[in-house]
C-alpha positions in Angstrom: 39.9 82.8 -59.2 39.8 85.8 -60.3 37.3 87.8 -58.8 39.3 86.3 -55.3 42.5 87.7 -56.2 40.9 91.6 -56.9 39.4 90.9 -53.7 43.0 90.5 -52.0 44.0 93.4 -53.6 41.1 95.4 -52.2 41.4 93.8 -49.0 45.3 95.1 -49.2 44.2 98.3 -50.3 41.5 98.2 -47.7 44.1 97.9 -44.9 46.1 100.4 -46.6 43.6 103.0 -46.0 43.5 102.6 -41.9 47.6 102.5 -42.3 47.1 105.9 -44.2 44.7 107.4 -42.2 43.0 110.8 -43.5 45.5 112.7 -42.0 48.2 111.2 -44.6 46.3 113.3 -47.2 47.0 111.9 -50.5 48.3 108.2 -49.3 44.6 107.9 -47.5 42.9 109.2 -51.0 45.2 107.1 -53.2 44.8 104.4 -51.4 41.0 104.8 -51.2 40.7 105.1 -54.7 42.2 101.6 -55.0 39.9 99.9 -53.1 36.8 101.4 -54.6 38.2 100.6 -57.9 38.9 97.3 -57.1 35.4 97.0 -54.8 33.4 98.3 -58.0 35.4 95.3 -60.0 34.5 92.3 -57.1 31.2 93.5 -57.9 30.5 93.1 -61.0 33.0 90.1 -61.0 30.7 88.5 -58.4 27.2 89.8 -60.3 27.8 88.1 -63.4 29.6 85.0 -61.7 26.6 84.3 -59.9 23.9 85.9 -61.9 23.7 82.7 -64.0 23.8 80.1 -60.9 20.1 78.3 -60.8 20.8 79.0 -56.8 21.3 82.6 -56.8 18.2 84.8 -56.1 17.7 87.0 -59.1 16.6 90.4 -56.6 20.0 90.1 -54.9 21.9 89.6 -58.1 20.0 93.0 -59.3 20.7 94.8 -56.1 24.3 93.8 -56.4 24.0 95.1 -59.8 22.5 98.7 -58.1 25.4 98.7 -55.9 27.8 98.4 -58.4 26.6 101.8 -60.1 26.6 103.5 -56.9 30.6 102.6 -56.5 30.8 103.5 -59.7 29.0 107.0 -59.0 31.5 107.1 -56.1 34.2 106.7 -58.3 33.1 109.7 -60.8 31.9 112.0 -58.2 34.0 111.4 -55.1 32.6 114.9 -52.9 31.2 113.4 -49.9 31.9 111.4 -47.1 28.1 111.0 -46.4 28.3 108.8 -50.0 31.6 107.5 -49.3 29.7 105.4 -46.6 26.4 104.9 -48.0 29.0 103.3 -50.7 30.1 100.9 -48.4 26.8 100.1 -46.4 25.5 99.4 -49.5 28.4 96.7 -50.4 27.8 95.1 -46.7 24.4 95.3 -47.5 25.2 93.1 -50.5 27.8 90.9 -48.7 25.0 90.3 -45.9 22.1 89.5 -48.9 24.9 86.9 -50.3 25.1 85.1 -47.3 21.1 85.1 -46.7 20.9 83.3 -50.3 23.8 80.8 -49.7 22.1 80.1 -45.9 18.8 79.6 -47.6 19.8 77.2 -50.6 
């Protein structure tokens, strides 16, 4: 329950961003830092949730892992836009790989 209610909150802050678009200068960046925050905390959230599960493929739980340290790298280092959306190709990357494993069990 929790992990879905810091997803809302990134999903709000997620909307918040394309309200504020990069244009609105510090609104867009506040508002991005929020969901990456809260994006880094769904992650590991979800990782440990389901790292235990007898269902859940132990190479996805790792890579979910890996992506969590490169939102976290986004977090500290925040210079590039080019790793702003490696950051979240990674995360759909993840989202996708979730699916696969609940499709395939």
């Amino acid at each position: 329950m929790v992990t879905q209610a810091v997803g809302c909150l990134a999903a709000l802050a997620l909307v918040m961003i394309g309200v504020f678009s990069e244009d609105a200068g510090s609104l867009h960046t506040l508002w991005s830092s929020v969901f990456f925050l809260f994006n880094l905390i769904v992650l590991v959230l979800v990782g440990v949730g389901l790292f235990t599960h007898a269902s859940y493929m132990k190479a996805i739980g790792v890579y979910g892992f890996v992506v969590a340290a490169i939102n976290l790298l986004f977090i500290l280092l925040y210079d590039t836009p080019l790793f702003e959306w490696f950051t979240v190709f990674t995360a759909l990357g993840y989202v996708g790989l979730l699916a696969y494993n609940m499709n395939k069990r």
